[in-house]
C-alpha positions as CSV (number, residue, x, y, z in Angstrom):
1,X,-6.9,48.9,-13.4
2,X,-6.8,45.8,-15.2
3,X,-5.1,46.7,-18.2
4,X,-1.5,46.0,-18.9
5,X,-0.5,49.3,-19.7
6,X,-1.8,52.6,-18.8
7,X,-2.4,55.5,-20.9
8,X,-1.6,59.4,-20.0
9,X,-3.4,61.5,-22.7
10,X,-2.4,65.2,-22.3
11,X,-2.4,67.7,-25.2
12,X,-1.9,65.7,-28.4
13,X,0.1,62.7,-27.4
14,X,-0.6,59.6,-25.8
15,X,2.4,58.0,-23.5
16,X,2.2,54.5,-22.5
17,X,3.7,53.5,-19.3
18,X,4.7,49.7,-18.3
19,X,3.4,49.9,-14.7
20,X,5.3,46.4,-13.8
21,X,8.9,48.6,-15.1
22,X,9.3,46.0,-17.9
23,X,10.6,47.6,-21.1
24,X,8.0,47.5,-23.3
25,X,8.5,45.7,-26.6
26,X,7.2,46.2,-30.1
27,X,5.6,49.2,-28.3
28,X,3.9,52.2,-30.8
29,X,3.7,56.0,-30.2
30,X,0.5,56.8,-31.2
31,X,-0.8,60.6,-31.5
32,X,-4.5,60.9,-31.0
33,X,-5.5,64.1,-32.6
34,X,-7.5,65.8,-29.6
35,X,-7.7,67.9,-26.5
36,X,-8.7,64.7,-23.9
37,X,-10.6,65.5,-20.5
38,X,-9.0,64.0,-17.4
39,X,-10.7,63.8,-14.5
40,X,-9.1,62.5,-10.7
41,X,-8.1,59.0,-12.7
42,X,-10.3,58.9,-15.9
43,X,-9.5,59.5,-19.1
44,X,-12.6,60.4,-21.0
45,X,-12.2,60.6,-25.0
46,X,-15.1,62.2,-26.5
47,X,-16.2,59.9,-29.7
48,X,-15.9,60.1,-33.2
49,X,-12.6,59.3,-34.9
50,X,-11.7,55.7,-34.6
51,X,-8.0,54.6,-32.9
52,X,-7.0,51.3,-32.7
53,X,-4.7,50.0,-29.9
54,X,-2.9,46.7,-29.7
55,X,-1.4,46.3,-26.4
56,X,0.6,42.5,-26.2
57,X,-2.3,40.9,-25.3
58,X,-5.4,42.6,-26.0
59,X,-6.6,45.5,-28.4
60,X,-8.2,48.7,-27.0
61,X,-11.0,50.2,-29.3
62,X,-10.7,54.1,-28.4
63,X,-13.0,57.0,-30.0
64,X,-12.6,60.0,-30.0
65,X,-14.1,63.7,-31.2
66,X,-13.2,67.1,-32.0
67,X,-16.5,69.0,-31.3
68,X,-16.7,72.6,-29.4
69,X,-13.4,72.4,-28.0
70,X,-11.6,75.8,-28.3
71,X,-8.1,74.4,-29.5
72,X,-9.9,72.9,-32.5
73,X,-12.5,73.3,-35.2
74,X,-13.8,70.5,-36.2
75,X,-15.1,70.6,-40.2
76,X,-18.7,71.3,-41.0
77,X,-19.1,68.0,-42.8
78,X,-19.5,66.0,-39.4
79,X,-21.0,62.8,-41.5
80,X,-17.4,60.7,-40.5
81,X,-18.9,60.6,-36.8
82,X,-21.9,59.4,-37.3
83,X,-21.2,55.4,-37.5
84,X,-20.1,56.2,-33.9
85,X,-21.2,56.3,-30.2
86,X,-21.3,59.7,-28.2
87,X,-20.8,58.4,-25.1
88,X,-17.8,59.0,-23.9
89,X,-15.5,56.0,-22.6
90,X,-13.3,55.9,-19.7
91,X,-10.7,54.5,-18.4
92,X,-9.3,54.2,-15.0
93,X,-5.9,53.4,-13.3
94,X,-5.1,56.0,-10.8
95,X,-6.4,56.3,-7.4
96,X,-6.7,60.3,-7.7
97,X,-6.1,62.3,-10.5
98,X,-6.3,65.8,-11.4
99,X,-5.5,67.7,-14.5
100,X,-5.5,71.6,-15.1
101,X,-8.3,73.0,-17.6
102,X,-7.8,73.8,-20.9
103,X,-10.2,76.7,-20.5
104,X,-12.9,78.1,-18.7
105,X,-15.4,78.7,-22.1
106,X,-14.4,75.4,-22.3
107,X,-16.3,74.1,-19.5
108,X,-19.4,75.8,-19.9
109,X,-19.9,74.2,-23.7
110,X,-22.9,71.6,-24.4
111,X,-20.5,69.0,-24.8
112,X,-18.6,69.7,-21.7
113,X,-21.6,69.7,-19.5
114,X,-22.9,66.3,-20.8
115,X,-19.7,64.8,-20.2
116,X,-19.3,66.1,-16.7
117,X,-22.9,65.1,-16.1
118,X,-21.9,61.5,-17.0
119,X,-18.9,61.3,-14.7
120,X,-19.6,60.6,-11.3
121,X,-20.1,63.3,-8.7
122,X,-16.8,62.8,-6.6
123,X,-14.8,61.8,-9.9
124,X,-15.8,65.0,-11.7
125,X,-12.8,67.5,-12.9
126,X,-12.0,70.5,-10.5
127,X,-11.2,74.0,-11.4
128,X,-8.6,74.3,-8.3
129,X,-7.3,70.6,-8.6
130,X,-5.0,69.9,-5.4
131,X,-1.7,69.6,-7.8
132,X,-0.3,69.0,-10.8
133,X,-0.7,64.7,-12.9
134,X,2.8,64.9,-12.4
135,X,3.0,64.4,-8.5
136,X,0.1,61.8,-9.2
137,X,2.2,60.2,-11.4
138,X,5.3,60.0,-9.0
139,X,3.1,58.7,-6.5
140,X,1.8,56.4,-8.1
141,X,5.2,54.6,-9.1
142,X,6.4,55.4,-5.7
143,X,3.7,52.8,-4.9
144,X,4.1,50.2,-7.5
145,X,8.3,50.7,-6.4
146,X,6.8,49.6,-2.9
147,X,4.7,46.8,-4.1
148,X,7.5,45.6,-6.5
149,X,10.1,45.5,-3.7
150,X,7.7,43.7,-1.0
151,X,6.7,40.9,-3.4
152,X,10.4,40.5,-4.5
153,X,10.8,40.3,-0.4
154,X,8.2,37.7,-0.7
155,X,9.9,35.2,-3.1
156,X,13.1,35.6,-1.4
157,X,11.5,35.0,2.4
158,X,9.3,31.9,0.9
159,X,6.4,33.9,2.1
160,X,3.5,32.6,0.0
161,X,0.0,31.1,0.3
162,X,0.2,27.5,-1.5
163,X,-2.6,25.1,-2.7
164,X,-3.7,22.9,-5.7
165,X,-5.2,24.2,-7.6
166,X,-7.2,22.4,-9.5
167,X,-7.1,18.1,-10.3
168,X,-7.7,16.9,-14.2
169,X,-9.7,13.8,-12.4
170,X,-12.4,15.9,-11.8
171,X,-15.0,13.6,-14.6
172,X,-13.1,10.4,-13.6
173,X,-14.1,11.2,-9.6
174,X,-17.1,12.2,-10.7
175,X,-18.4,9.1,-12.3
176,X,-16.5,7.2,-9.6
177,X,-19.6,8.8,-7.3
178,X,-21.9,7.4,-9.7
179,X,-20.2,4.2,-10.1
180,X,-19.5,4.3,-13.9
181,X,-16.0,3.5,-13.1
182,X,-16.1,0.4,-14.3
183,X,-17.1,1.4,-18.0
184,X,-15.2,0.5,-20.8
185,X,-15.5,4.1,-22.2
186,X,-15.3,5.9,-18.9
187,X,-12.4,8.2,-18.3
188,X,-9.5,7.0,-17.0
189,X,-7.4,8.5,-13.9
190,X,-4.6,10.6,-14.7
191,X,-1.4,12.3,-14.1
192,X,-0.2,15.9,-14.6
193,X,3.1,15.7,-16.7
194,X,3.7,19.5,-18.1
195,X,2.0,22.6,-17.4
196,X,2.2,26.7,-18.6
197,X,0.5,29.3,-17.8
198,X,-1.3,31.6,-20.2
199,X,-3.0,35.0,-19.1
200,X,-3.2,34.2,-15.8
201,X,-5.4,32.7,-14.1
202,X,-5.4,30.2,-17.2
203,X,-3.4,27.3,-17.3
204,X,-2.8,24.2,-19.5
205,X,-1.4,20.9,-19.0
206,X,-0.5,17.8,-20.7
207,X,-1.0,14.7,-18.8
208,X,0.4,10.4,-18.9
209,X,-2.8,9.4,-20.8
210,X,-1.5,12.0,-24.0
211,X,-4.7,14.5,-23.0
212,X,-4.3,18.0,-22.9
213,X,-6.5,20.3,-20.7
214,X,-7.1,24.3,-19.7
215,X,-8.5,24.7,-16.7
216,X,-9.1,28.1,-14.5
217,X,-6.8,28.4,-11.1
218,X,-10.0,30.5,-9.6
219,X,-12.4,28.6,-9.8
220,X,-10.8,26.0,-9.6
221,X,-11.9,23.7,-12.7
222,X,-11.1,22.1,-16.0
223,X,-12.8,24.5,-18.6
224,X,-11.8,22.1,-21.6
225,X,-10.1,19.0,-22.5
226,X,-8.9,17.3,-25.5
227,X,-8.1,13.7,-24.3
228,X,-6.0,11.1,-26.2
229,X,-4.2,13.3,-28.5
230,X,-0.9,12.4,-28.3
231,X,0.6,9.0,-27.9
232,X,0.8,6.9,-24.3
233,X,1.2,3.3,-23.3
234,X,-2.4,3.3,-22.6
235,X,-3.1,3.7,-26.3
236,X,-2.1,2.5,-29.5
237,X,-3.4,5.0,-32.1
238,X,-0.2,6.5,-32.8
239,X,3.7,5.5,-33.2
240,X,6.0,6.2,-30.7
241,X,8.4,8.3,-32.4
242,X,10.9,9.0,-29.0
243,X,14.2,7.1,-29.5
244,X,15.3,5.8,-26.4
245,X,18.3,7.9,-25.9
246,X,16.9,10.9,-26.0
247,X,13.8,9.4,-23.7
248,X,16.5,9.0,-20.7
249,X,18.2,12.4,-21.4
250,X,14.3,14.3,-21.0
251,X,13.3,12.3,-18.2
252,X,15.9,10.2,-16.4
253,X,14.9,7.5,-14.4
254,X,11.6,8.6,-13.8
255,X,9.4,8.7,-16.9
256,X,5.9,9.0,-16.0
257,X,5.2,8.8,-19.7
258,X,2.9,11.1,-22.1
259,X,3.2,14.7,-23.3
260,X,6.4,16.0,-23.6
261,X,5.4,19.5,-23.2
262,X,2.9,22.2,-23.2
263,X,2.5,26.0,-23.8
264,X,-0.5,28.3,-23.6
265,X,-0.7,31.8,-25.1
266,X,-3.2,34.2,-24.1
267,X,-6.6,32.8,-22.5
268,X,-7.3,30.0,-25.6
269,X,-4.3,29.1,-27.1
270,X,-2.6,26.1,-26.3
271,X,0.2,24.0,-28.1
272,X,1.4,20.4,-27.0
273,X,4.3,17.7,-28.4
274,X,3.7,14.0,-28.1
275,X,5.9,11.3,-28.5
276,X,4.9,10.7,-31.5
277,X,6.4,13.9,-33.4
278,X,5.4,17.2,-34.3
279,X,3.0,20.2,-32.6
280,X,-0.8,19.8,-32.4
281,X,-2.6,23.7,-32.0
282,X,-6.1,24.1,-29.8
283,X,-8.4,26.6,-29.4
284,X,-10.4,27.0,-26.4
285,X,-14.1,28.6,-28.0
286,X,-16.2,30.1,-25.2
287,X,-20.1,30.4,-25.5
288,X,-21.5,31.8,-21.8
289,X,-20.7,29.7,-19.4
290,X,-19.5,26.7,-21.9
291,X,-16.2,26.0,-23.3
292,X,-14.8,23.3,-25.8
293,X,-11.2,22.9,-26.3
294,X,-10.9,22.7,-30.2
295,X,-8.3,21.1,-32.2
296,X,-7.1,23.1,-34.8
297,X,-4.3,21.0,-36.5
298,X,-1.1,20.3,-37.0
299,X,2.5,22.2,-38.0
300,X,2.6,20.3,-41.2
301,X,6.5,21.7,-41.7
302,X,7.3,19.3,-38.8
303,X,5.8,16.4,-40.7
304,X,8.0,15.0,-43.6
305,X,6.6,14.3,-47.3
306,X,8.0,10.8,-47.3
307,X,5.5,8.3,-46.6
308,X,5.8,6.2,-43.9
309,X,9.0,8.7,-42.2
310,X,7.8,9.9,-38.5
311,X,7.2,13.8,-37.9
312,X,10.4,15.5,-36.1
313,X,9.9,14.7,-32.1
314,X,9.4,18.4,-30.3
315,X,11.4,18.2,-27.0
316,X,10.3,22.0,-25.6
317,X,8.3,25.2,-26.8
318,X,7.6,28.5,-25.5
319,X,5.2,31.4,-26.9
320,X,6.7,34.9,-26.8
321,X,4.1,37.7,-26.3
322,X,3.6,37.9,-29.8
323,X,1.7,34.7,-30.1
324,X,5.2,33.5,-32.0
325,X,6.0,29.7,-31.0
326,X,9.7,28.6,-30.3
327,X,10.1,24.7,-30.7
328,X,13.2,23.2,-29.7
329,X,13.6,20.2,-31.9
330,X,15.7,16.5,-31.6
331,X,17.3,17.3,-34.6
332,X,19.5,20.1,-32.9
333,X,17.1,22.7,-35.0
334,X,15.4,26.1,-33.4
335,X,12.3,26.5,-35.2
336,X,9.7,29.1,-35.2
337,X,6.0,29.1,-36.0
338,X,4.5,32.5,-37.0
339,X,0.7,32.6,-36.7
340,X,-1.8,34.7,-38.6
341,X,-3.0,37.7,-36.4
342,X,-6.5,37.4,-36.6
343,X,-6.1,33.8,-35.1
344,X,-3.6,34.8,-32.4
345,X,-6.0,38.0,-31.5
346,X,-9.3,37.0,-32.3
347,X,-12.0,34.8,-31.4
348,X,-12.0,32.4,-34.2
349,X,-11.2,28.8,-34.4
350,X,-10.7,28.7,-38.0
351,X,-6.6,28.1,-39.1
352,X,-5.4,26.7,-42.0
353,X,-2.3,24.9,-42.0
354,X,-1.3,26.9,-45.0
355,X,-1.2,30.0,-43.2
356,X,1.9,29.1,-40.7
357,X,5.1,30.1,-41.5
358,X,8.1,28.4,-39.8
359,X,11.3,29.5,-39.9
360,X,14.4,27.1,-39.3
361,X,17.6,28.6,-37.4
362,X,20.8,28.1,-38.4
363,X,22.6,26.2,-36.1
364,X,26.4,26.1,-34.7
365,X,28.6,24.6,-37.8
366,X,31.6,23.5,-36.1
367,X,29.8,20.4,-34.7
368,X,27.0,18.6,-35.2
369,X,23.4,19.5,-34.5
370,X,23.0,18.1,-30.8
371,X,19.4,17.6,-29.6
372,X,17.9,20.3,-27.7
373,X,16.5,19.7,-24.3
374,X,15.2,23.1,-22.9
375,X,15.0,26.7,-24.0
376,X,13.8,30.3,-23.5
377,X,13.2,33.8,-24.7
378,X,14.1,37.1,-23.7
379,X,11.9,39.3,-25.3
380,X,13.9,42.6,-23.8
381,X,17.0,41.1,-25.4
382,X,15.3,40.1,-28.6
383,X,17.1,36.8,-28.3
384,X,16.7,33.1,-27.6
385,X,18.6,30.7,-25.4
386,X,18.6,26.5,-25.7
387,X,20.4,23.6,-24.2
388,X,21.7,20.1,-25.9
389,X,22.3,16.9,-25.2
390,X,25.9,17.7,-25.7
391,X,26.0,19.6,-22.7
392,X,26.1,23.5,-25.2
393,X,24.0,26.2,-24.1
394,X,23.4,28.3,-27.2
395,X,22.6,31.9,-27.5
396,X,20.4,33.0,-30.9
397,X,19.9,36.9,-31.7
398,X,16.3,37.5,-33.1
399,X,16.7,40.9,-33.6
400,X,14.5,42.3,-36.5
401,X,16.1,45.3,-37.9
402,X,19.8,44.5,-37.5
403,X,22.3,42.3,-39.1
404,X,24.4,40.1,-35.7
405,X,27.3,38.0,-36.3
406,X,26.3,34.7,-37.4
407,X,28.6,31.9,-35.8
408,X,27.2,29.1,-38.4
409,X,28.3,31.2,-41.3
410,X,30.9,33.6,-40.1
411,X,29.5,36.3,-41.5
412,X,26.6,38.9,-40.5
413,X,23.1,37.7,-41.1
414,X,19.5,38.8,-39.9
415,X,19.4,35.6,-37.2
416,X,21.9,32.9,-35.8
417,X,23.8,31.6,-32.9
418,X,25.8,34.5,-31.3
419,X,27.4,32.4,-28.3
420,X,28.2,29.0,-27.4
421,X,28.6,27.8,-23.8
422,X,29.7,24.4,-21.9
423,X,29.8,24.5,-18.3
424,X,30.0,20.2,-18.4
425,X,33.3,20.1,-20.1
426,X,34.5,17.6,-17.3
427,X,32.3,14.9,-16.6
428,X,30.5,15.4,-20.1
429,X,26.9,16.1,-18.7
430,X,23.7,17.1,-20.8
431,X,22.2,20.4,-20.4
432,X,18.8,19.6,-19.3
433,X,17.2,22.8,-18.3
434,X,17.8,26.9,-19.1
435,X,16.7,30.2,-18.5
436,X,17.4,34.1,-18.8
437,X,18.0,36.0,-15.9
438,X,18.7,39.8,-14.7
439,X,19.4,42.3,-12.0
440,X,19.4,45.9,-11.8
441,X,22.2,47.5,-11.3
442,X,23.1,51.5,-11.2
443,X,24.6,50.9,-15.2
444,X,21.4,49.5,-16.3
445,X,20.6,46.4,-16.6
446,X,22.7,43.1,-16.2
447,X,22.0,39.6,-17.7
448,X,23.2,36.2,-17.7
449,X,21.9,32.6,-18.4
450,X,21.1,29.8,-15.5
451,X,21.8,26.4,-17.4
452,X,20.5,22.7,-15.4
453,X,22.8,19.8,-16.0
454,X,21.7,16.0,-16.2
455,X,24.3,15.7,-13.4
456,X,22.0,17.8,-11.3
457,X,24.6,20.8,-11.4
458,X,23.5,24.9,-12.3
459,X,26.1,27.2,-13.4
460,X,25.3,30.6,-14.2
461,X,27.2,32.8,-17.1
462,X,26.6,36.7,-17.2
463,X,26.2,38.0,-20.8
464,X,29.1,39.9,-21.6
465,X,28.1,44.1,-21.1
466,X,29.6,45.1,-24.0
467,X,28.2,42.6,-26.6
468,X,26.1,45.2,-28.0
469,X,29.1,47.4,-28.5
470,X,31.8,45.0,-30.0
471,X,29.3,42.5,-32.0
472,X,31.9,40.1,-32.4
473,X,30.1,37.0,-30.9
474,X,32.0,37.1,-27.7
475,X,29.0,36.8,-25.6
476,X,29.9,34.4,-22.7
477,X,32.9,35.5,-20.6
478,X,34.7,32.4,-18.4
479,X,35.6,34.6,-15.4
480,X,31.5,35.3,-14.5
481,X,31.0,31.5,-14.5
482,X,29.4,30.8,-11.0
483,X,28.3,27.4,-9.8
484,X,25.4,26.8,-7.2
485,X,25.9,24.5,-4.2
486,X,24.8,22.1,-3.5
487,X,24.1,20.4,-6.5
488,X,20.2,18.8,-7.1
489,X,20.0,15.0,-7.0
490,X,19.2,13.5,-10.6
491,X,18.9,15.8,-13.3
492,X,18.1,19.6,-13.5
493,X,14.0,19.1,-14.8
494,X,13.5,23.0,-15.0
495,X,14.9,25.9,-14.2
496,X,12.7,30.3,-14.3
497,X,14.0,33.4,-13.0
498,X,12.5,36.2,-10.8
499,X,14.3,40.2,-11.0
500,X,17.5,40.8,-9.1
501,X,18.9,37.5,-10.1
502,X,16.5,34.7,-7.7
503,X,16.6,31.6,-9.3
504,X,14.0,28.8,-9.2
505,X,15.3,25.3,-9.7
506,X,13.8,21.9,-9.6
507,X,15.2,18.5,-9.9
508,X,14.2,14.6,-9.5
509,X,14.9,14.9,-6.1
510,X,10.9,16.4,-5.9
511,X,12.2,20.1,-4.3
512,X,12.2,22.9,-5.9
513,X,14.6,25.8,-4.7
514,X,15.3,29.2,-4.4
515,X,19.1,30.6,-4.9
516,X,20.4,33.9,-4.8
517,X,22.8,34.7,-8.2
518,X,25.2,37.7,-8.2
519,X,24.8,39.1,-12.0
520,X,27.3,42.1,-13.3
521,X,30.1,41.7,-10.5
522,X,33.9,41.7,-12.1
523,X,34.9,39.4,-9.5
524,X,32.0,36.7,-8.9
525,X,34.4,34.1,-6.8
526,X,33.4,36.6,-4.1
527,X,30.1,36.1,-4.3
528,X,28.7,32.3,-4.8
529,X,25.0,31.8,-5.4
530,X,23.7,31.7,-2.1
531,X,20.6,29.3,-1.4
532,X,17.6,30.8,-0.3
533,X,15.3,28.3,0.7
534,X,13.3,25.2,-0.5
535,X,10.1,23.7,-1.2
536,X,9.3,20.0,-0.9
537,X,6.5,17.8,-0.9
538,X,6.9,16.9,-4.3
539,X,6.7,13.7,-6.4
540,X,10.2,12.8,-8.6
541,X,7.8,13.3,-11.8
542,X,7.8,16.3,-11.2
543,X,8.4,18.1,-15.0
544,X,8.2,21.5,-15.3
545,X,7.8,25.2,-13.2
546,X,6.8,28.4,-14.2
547,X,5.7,32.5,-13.3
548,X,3.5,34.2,-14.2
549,X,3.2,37.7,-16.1
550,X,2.7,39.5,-13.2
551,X,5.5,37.8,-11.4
552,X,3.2,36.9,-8.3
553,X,2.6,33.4,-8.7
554,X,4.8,30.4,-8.9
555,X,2.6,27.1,-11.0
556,X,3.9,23.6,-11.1
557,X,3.2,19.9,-11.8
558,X,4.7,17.3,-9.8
559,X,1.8,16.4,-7.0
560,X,0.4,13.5,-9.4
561,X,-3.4,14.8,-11.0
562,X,-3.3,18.3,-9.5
563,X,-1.6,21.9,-10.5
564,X,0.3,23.9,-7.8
565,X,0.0,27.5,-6.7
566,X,2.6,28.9,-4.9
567,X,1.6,32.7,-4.5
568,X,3.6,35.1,-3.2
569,X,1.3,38.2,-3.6
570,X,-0.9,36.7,-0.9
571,X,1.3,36.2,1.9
572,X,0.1,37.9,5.0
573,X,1.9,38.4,7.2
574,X,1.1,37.3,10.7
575,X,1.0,39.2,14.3
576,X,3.3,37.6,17.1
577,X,0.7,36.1,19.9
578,X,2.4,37.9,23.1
């Protein structure tokens, strides 16, 4: 059961269900005109008419055929089917399943036979099945329930398996054992500075030296590199472009210098920011067992016409699971990049330039554009959080089919900023670092933003529940302000967010933290964030954390050329000795 989502075809309908109990999002009801077979966990589609299914990260090429079945007559002309396979194709998630038949003539048909004969013996469909899909079904998220709530056990316990996984050295150390070291073109060493993850177990990083890699946590090694792309003090092919303010309010005192972030989408695509302005794309092209990381450009909307004028400088960026880009820019500006699907989706490398559309966000009016440091997206809430240098948290709708209140213009528009927050009102901090967090709760789901301060303070600021109702902008509520003790030491680097409101935190003080929030009470001064646990060992560089999809694994920078693993699916647990 590797896909995403799994797919219940009974009668004419097919119901997609997320197994992880996300909400799906952008999700399609899609009615597959036949009478499907299921068989003690497959799903067997008998082929001919041609279905197309997109799921958020991959597309599922289903066929299927009306022939003999006693529900429907199929027409004479049977020329449509003949472009296609009659094998039948299944697919399986359940560990038993068993469906009633449709009928007995059914059964003893040609087409019924052939298909039964190309199921496996102990799979095949039974006449008397033990009960009905639906107590398979309940079972079945009784399990993932069970799985859900021991791995959320897990990350608050600190019970994980932890391990690097992989170094970027791997050619410098290996022409260090062939003593090539000393060439003037070898490979330097290098540093890990930013990483994400894509579809996991693909991750990419940026590093000191400006180079950008994508390497495999399983195996353990560097599948491509571009080196030298962005600017660094090791080279001088392009101009620095970082003022020096806004260097001290990313990093602090400890700059260890080079890409200012990273983010992967999907298995091959990968976008960085250097210090020297704008967004450069990559493709990662497979062929076998080789791979090339291939440049594929530049956002020429972040570049300005005037010759001689530096690109705008690209402080964060985050792909939603659309393959849509969010940039947080220095001049106070969200942005994002829309990509053509058949790049996003397919295997290609080829992209034009031409083809991106970015869209500029209207930002806050009342004062002016402030930097932004940090943001996120929360794809259930079709909106988009970022912090400034000014120490505001802003909260952007991105909803699609719906006017919002615009707080730029004061008037209802298709996107804008919907909420302002400033926890650092009294020492006049920076916000460094944000994210979206939530709980469940017995009225449905509650949410609120985690903001890091330069000043090494989190606060923590529920949504207000009845946003959605009023509409009138009044989205952050004072009296659900919380405040986590004790504070980090130096800045706030980065900040993500498990279910049930846990709350990963690190900071220049090289540990990163675990802290228990209390989202959706009416009285939150009786219930302070409660700290968990922490992990150390880390180096003060350390710039940025992150989870995965699946919610299982914890990835990091921070131990100087090597990635970090922290995963808390493969805790065991161990037997006291006696």
């Amino acid at each position: 059961s590797e896909e995403e989502y799994v797919g219940i075809i009974k009668n004419t309908t097919l119901c997609c269900f997320d197994i992880h109990g996300r909400r799906m999002v952008n999700y399609r009801l899609v009615h597959i005109l036949s009478l499907c077979v299921a068989a003690n966990g497959y799903i067997a589609l008998l082929p001919s008419h041609h279905v197309s299914l997109k799921t958020s990260r991959r597309s599922t090429q289903l066929h299927s055929l009306y022939e003999n079945h006693p529900h429907w007559h199929w027409p004479d002309d049977s020329s449509s089917s003949d472009n296609y396979s009659k094998e039948p194709i299944f697919y399986n998630d359940f560990d038993l399943i068993a469906i009633e038949q449709e009928s007995d003539q059914f059964w003893e048909s040609p087409s019924a036979k052939q298909l039964a004969s190309s199921i496996p013996a102990n799979l095949r469909p039974t006449k008397t099945p033990d009960t009905t899909i639906s107590d398979f079904l309940n079972t079945r998220i009784s399990q993932v329930t069970k799985d859900s709530r021991q791995l959320l056990k897990n990350w608050r316990n600190g019970h994980t398996k932890s391990y690097g996984a992989f170094t970027i050295n791997e050619q410098y150390l290996l022409n260090k054992e062939e003593n090539k070291e000393d060439d003037p073109d070898s490979i330097p060493f290098d540093w890990v500075r930013r990483v994400d993850i894509g579809q996991y177990p693909r991750v990419a990083c940026g590093s000191a030296h400006g180079s950008i890699f994508v390497a495999d946590t399983t195996s353990k090694q560097v599948m491509g590199a571009a080196r030298a792309v962005h600017y660094s003090e090791h080279s001088d092919e392009y101009t620095n472009a970082l003022d020096e303010q806004l260097r001290q309010y990313i990093y602090g005192e400890y700059d260890g210098g080079g890409v200012l972030d990273v983010a992967m989408f999907g298995k091959n695509i990968v976008a960085s920011a250097g210090r020297e302005g704008g967004v450069k794309l990559f493709k990662l092209l497979e062929d076998g067992n080789q791979a090339e990381l291939v440049p594929q450009g530049d956002v020429q909307a972040l570049i300005p016409l005037i010759t001689g004028a530096l690109p705008i400088v690209v402080t964060c960026m985050k792909f939603d699971s659309y393959g849509r880009l969010y940039l947080g820019c220095c001049d106070g500006f969200l942005r994002i990049v829309t990509f053509p699907q058949d790049f996003v989706f397919g295997d290609g490398a080829d992209l034009d330039s031409q083809d991106l559309h970015v869209t500029v966000v209207p930002h806050w009016s009342e004062q002016a554009p402030s930097p932004i440091l940090s943001l996120d997206v929360s794809e259930e809430l079709e909106m988009v959080v970022t912090s400034h240098v000014n120490g505001n948290v802003c909260l952007y709708s991105m909803k699609e089919h719906e006017d919002v209140y615009n707080m730029a213009s004061g008037r209802r528009e298709h996107v804008g900023v919907i909420g302002v927050w400033n926890p650092f009102t009294a020492d006049e901090s920076y916000a460094r670092s944000v994210t979206f967090t939530s709980k469940e709760s017995l009225h449905g789901h509650k949410h609120a933003v985690v903001v890091g301060g330069g000043n090494g303070e989190v606060w923590v600021n529920d949504i207000y529940p009845e946003y959605e109702e009023s509409n009138t902008g009044e989205v952050f509520v004072d009296e659900y302000v919380q405040k986590f003790e004790p504070n980090h030491v130096g800045p706030v680097i980065s900040l993500c967010s498990r279910p049930e409101g846990l709350i990963v935190s690190v900071g220049h003080d090289g540990m990163l933290r675990m802290t228990q929030t209390w989202i959706g009470l009416k009285n939150p001064k009786k219930a302070t964030p409660w700290p968990l646990y922490g992990l150390g060992g880390y180096k003060k560089w350390i710039g940025s954390i992150c989870v995965d999809d699946e919610g299982k694994r914890l990835v990091s920078d921070g131990m100087d050329d090597a990635v970090i693993v922290h995963d808390f699916s493969a805790y065991e647990k161990k037997e006291e000795k006696q």
